[in-house]
Gaussian input, Z-matrix of N, CA and C with variables (Angstrom, degrees):
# hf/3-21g

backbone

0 1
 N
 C     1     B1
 C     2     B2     1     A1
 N     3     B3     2     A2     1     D1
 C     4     B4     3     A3     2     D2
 C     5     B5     4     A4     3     D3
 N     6     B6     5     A5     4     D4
 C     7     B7     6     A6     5     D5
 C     8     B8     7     A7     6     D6
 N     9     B9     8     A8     7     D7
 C    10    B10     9     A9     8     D8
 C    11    B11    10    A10     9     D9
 N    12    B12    11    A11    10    D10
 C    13    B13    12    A12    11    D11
 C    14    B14    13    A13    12    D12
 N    15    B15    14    A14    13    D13
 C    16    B16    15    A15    14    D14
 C    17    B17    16    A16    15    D15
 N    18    B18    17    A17    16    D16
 C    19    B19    18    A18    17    D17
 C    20    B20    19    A19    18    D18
 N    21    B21    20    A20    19    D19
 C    22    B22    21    A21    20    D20
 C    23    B23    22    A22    21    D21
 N    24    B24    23    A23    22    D22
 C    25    B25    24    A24    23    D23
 C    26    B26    25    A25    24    D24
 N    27    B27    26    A26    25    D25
 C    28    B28    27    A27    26    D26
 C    29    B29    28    A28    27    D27
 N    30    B30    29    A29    28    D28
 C    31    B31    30    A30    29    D29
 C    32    B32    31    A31    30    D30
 N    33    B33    32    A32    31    D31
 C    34    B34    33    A33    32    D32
 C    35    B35    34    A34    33    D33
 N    36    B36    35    A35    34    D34
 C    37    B37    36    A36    35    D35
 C    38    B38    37    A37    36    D36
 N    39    B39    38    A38    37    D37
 C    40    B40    39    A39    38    D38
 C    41    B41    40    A40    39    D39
 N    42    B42    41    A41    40    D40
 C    43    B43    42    A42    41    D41
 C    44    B44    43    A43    42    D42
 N    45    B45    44    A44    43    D43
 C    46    B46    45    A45    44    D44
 C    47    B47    46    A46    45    D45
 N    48    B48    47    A47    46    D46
 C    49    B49    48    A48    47    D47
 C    50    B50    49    A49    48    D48
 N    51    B51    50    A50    49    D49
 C    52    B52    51    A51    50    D50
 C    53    B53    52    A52    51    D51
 N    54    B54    53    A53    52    D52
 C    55    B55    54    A54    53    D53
 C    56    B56    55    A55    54    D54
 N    57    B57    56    A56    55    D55
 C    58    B58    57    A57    56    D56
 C    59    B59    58    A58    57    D57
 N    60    B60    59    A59    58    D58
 C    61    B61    60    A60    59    D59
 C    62    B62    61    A61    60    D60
 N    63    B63    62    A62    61    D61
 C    64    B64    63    A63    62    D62
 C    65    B65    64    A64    63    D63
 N    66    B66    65    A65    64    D64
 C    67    B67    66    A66    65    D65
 C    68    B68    67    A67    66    D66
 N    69    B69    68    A68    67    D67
 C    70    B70    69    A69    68    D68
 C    71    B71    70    A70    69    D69
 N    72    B72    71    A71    70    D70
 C    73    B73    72    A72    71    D71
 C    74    B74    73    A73    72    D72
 N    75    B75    74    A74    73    D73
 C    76    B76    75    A75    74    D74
 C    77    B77    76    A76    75    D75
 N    78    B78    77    A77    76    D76
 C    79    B79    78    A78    77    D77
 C    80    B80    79    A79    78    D78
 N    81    B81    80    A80    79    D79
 C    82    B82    81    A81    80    D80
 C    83    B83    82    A82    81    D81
 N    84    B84    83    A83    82    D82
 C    85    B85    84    A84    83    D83
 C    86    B86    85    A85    84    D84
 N    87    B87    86    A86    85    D85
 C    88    B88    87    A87    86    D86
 C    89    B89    88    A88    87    D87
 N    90    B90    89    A89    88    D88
 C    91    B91    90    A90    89    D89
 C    92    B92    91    A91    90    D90
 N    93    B93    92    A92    91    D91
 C    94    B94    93    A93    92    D92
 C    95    B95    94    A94    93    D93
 N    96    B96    95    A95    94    D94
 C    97    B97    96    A96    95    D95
 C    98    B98    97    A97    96    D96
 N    99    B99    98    A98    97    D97
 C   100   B100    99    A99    98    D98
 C   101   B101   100   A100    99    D99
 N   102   B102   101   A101   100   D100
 C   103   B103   102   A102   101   D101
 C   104   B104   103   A103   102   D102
 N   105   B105   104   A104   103   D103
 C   106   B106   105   A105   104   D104
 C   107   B107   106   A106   105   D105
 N   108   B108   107   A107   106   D106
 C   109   B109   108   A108   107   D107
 C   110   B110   109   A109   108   D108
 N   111   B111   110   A110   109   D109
 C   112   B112   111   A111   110   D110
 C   113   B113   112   A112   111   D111
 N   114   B114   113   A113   112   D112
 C   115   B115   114   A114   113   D113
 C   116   B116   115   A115   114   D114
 N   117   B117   116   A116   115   D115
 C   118   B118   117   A117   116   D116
 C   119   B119   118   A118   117   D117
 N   120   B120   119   A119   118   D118
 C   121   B121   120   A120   119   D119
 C   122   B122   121   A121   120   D120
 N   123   B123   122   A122   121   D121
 C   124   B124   123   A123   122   D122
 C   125   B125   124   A124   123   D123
 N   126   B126   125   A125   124   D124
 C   127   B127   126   A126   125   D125
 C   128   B128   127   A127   126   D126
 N   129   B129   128   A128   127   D127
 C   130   B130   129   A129   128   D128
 C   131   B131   130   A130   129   D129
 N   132   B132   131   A131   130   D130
 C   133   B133   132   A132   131   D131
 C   134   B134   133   A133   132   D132
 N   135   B135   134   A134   133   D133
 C   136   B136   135   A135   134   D134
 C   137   B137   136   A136   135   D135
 N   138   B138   137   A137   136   D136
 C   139   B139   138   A138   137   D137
 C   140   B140   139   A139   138   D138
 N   141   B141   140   A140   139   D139
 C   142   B142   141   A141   140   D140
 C   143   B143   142   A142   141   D141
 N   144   B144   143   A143   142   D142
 C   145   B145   144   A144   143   D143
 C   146   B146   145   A145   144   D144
 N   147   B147   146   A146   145   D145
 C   148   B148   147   A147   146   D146
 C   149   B149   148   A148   147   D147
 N   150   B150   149   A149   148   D148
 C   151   B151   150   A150   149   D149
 C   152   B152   151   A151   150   D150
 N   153   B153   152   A152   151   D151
 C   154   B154   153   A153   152   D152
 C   155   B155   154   A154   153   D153
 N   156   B156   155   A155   154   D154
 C   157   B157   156   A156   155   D155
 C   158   B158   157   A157   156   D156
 N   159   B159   158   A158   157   D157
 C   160   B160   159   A159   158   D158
 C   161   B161   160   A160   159   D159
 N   162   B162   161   A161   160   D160
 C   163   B163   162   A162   161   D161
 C   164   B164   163   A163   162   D162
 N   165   B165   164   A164   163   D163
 C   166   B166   165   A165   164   D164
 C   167   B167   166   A166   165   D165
 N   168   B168   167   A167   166   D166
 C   169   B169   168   A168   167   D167
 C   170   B170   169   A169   168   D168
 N   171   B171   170   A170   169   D169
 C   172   B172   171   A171   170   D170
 C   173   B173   172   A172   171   D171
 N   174   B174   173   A173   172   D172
 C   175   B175   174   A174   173   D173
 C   176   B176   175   A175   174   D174
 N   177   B177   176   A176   175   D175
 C   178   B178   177   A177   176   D176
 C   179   B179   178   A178   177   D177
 N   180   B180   179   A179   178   D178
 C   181   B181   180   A180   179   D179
 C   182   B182   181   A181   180   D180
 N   183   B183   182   A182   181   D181
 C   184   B184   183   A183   182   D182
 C   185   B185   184   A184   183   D183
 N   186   B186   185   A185   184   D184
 C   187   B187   186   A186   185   D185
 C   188   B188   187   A187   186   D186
 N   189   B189   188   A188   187   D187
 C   190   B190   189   A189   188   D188
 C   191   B191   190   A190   189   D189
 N   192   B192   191   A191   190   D190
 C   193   B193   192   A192   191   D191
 C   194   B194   193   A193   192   D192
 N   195   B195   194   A194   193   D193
 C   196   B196   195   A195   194   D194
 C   197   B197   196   A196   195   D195
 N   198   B198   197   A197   196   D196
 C   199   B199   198   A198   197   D197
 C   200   B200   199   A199   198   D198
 N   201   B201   200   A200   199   D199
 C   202   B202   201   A201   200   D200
 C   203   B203   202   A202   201   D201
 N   204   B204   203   A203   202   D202
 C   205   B205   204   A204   203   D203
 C   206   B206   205   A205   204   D204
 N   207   B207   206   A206   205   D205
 C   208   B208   207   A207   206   D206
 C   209   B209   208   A208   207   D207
 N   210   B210   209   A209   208   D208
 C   211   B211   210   A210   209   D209
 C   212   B212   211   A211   210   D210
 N   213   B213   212   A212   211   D211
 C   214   B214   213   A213   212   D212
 C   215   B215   214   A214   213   D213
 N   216   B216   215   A215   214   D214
 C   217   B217   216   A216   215   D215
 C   218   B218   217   A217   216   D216
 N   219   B219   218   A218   217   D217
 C   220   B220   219   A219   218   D218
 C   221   B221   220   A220   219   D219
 N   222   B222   221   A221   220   D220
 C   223   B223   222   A222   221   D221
 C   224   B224   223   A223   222   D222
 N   225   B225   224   A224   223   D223
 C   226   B226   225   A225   224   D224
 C   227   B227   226   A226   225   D225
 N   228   B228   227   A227   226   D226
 C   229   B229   228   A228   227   D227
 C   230   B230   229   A229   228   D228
 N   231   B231   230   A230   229   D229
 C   232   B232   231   A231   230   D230
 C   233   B233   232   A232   231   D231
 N   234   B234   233   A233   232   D232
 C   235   B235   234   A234   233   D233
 C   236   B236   235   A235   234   D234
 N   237   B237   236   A236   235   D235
 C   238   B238   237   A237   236   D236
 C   239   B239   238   A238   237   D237
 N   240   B240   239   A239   238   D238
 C   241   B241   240   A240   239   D239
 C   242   B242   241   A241   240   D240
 N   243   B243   242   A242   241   D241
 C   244   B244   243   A243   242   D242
 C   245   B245   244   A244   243   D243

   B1=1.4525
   B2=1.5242
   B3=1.6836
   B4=1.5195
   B5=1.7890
   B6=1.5637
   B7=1.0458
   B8=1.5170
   B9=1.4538
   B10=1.1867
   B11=1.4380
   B12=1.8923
   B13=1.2483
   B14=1.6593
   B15=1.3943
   B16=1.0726
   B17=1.5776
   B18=1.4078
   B19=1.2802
   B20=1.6565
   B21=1.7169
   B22=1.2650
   B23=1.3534
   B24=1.6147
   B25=1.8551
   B26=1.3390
   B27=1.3178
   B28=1.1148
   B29=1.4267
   B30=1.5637
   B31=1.0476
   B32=2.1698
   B33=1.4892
   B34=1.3215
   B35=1.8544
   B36=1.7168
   B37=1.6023
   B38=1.7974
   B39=1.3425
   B40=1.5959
   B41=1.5960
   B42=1.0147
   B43=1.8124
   B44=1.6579
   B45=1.0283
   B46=1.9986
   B47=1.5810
   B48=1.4387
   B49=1.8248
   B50=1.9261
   B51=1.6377
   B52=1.7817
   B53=1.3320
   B54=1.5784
   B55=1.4037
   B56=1.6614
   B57=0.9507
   B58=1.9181
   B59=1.6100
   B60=1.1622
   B61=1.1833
   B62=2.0338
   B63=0.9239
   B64=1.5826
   B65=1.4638
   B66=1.5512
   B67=1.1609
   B68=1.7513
   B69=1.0436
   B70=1.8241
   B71=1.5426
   B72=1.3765
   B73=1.3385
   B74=1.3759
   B75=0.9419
   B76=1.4771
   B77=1.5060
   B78=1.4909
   B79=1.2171
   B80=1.9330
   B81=1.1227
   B82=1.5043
   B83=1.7857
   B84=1.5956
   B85=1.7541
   B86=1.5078
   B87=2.0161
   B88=1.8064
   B89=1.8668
   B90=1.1297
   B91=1.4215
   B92=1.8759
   B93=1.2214
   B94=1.6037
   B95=1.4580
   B96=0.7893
   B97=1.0869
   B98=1.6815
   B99=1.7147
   B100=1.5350
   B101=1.2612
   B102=1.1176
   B103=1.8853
   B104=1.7577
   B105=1.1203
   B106=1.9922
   B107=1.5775
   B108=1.0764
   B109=1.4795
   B110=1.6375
   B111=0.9582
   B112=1.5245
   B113=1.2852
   B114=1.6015
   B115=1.7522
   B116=2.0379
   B117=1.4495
   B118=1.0764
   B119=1.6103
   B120=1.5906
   B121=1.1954
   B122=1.2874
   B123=1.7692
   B124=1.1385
   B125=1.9018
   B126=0.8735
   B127=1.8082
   B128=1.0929
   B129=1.5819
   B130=1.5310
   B131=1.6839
   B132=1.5020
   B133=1.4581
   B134=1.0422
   B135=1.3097
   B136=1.5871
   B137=1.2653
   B138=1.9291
   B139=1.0749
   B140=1.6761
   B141=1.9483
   B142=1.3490
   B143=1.6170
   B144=1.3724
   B145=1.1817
   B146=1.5963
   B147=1.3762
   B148=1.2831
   B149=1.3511
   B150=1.4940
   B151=1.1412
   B152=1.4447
   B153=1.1737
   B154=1.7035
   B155=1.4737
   B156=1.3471
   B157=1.4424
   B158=1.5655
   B159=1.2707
   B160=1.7379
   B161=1.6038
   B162=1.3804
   B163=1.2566
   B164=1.8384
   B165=1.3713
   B166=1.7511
   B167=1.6210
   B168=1.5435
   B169=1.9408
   B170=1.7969
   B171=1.8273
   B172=1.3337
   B173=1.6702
   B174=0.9491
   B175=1.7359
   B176=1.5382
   B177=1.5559
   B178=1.6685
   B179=1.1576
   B180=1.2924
   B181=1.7782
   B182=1.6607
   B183=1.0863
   B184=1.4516
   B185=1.6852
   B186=1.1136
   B187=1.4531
   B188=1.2915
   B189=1.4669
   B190=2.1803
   B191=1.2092
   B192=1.7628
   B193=1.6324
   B194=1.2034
   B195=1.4739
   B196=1.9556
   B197=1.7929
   B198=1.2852
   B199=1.3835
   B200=2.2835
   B201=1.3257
   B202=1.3127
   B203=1.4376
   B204=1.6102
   B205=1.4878
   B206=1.9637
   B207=1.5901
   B208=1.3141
   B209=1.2334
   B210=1.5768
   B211=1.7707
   B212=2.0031
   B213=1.6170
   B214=1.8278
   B215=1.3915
   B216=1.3093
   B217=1.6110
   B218=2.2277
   B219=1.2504
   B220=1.3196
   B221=1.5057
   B222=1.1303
   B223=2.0735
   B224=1.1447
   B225=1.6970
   B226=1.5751
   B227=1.3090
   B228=1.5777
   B229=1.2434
   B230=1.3879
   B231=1.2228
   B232=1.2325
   B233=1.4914
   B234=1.0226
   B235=1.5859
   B236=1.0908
   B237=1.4161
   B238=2.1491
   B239=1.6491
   B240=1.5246
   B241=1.2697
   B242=1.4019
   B243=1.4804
   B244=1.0943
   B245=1.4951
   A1=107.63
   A2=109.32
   A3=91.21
   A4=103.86
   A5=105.17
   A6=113.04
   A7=137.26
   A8=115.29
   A9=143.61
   A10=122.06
   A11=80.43
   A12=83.61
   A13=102.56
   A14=145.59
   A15=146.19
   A16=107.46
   A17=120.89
   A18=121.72
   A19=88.42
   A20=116.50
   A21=137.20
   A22=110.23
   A23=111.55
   A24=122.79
   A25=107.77
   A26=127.61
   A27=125.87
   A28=118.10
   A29=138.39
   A30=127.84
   A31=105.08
   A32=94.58
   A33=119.07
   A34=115.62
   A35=98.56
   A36=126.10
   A37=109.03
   A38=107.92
   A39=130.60
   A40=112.37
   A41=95.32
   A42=103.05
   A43=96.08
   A44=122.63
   A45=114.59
   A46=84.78
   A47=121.86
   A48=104.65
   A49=86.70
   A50=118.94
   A51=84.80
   A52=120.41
   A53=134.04
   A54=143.74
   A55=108.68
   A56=117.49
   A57=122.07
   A58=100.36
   A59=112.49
   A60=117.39
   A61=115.06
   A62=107.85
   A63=101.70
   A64=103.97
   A65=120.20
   A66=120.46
   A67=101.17
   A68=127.89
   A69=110.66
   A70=92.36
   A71=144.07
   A72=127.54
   A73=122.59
   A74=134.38
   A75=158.46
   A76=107.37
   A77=168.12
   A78=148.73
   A79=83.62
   A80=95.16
   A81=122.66
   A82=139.26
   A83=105.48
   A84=90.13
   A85=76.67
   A86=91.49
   A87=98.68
   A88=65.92
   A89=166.88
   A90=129.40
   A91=92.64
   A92=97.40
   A93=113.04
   A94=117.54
   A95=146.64
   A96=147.92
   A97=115.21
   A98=113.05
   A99=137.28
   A100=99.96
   A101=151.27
   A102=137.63
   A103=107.10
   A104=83.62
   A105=101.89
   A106=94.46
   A107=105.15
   A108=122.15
   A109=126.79
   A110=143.64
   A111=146.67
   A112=106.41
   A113=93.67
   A114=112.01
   A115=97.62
   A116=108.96
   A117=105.36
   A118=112.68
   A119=127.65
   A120=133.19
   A121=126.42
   A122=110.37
   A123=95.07
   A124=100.65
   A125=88.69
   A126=99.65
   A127=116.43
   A128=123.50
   A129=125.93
   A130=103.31
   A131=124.75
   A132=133.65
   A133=110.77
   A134=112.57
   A135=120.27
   A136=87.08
   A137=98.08
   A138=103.45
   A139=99.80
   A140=127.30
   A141=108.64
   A142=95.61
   A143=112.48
   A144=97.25
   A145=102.12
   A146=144.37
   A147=156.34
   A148=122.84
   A149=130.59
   A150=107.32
   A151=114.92
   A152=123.76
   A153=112.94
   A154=128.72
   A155=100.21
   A156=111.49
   A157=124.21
   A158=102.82
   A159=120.29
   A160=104.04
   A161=122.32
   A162=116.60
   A163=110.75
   A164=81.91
   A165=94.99
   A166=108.50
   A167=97.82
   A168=94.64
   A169=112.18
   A170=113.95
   A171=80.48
   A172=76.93
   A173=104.86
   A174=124.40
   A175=105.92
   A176=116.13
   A177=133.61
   A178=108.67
   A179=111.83
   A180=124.81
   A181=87.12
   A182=107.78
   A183=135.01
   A184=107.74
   A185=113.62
   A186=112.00
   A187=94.78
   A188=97.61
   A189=121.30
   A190=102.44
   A191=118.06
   A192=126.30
   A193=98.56
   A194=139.95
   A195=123.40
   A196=89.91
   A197=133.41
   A198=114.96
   A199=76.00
   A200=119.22
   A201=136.64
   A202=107.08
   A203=102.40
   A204=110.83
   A205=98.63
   A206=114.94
   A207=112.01
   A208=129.22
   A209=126.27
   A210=112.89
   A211=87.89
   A212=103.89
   A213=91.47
   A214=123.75
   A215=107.85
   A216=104.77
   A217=86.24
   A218=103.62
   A219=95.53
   A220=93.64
   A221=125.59
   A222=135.78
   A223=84.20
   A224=145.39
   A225=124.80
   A226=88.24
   A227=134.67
   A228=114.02
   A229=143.63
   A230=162.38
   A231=130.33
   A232=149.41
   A233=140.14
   A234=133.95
   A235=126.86
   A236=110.46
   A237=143.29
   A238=88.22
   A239=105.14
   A240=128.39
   A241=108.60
   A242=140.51
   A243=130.25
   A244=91.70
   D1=140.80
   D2=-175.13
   D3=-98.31
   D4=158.35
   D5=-175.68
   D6=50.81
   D7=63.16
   D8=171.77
   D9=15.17
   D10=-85.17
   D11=-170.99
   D12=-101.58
   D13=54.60
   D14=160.21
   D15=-103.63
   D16=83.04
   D17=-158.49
   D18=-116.58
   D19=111.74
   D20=165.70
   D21=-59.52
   D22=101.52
   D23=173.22
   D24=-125.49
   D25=39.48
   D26=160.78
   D27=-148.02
   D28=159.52
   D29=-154.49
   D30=-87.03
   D31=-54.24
   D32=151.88
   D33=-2.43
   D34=-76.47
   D35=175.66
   D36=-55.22
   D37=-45.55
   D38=154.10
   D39=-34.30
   D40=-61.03
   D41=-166.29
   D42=-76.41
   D43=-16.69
   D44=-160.30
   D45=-98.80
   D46=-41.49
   D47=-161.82
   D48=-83.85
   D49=-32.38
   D50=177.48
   D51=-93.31
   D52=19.21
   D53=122.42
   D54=-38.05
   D55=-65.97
   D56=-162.05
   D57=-73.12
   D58=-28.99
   D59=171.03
   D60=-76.45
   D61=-33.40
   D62=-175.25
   D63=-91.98
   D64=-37.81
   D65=-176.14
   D66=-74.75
   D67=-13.29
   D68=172.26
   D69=101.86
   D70=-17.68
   D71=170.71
   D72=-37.74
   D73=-36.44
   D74=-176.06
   D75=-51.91
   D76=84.19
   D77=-160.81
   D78=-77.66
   D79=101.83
   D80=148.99
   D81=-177.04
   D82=140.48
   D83=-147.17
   D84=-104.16
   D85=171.28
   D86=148.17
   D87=86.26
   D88=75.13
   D89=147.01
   D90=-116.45
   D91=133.19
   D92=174.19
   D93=-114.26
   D94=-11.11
   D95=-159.53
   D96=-175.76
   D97=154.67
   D98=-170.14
   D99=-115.49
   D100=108.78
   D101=152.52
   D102=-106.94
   D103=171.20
   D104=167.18
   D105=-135.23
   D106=141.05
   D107=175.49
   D108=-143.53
   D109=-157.20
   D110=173.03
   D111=-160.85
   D112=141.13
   D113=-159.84
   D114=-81.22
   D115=133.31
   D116=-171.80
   D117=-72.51
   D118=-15.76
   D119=179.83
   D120=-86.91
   D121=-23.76
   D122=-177.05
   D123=-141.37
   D124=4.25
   D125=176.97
   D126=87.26
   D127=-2.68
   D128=-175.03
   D129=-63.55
   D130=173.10
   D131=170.80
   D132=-131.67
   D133=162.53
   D134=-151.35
   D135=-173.18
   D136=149.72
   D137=173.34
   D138=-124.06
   D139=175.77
   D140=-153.81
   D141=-161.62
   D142=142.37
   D143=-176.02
   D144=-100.26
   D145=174.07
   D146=-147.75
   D147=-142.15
   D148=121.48
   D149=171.28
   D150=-123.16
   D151=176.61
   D152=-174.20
   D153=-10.73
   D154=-51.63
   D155=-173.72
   D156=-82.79
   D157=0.64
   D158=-169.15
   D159=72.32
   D160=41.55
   D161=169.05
   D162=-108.81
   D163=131.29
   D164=178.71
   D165=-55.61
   D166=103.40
   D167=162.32
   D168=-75.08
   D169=-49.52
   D170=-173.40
   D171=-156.61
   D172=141.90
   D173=-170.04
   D174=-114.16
   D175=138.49
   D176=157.81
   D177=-108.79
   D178=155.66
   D179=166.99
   D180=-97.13
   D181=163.70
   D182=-170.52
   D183=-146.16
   D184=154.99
   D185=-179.65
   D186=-114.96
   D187=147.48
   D188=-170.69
   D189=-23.63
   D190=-60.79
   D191=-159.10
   D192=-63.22
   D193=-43.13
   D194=-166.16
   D195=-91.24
   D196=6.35
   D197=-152.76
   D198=-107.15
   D199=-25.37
   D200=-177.29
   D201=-64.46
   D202=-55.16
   D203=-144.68
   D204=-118.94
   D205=-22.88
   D206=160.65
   D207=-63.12
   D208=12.33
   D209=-137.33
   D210=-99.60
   D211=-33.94
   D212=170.27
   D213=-61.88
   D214=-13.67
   D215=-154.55
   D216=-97.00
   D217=-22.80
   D218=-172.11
   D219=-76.32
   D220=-59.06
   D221=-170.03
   D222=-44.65
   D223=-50.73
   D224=-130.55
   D225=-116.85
   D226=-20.26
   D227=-144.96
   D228=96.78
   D229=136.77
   D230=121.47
   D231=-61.47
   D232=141.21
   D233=149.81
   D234=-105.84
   D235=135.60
   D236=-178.79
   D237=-56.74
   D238=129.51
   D239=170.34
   D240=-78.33
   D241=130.51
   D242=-136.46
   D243=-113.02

């Protein structure tokens, strides 16, 4: 998982990494897809970005409450208030 201890617990923190992520800030190519998931070893959640092949480019842990209450904003996205 990258970056340890940068563990996303707020919805806010949520919305800025899938902003950097849609807008291309991110140096990563090939990205297709947003999920949230849960780690099969230890139960933590994380969310991950995707590329064609369903390979993880770069993964966050998330804490339970945004992993509960983030799950529309990951399916739909966000959009920049104009």
């Amino acid at each position: 998982m990258n970056n340890e201890q940068a563990v996303i617990d707020n919805l806010e923190d949520l919305k800025k990494f899938l902003l950097s992520v849609e807008s291309g800030a991110l140096p990563l190519e090939g990205v297709s897809g947003v999920g949230m998931a849960t780690n099969n070893a230890d139960g933590r959640h994380f969310v991950a970005v995707f590329d064609e092949q369903q390979k993880v480019l770069l993964a966050r842990w998330i804490s339970k409450e945004v992993f509960e209450t983030g799950k529309d904003m990951v399916r739909h996205g966000v959009s920049r208030k104009h």
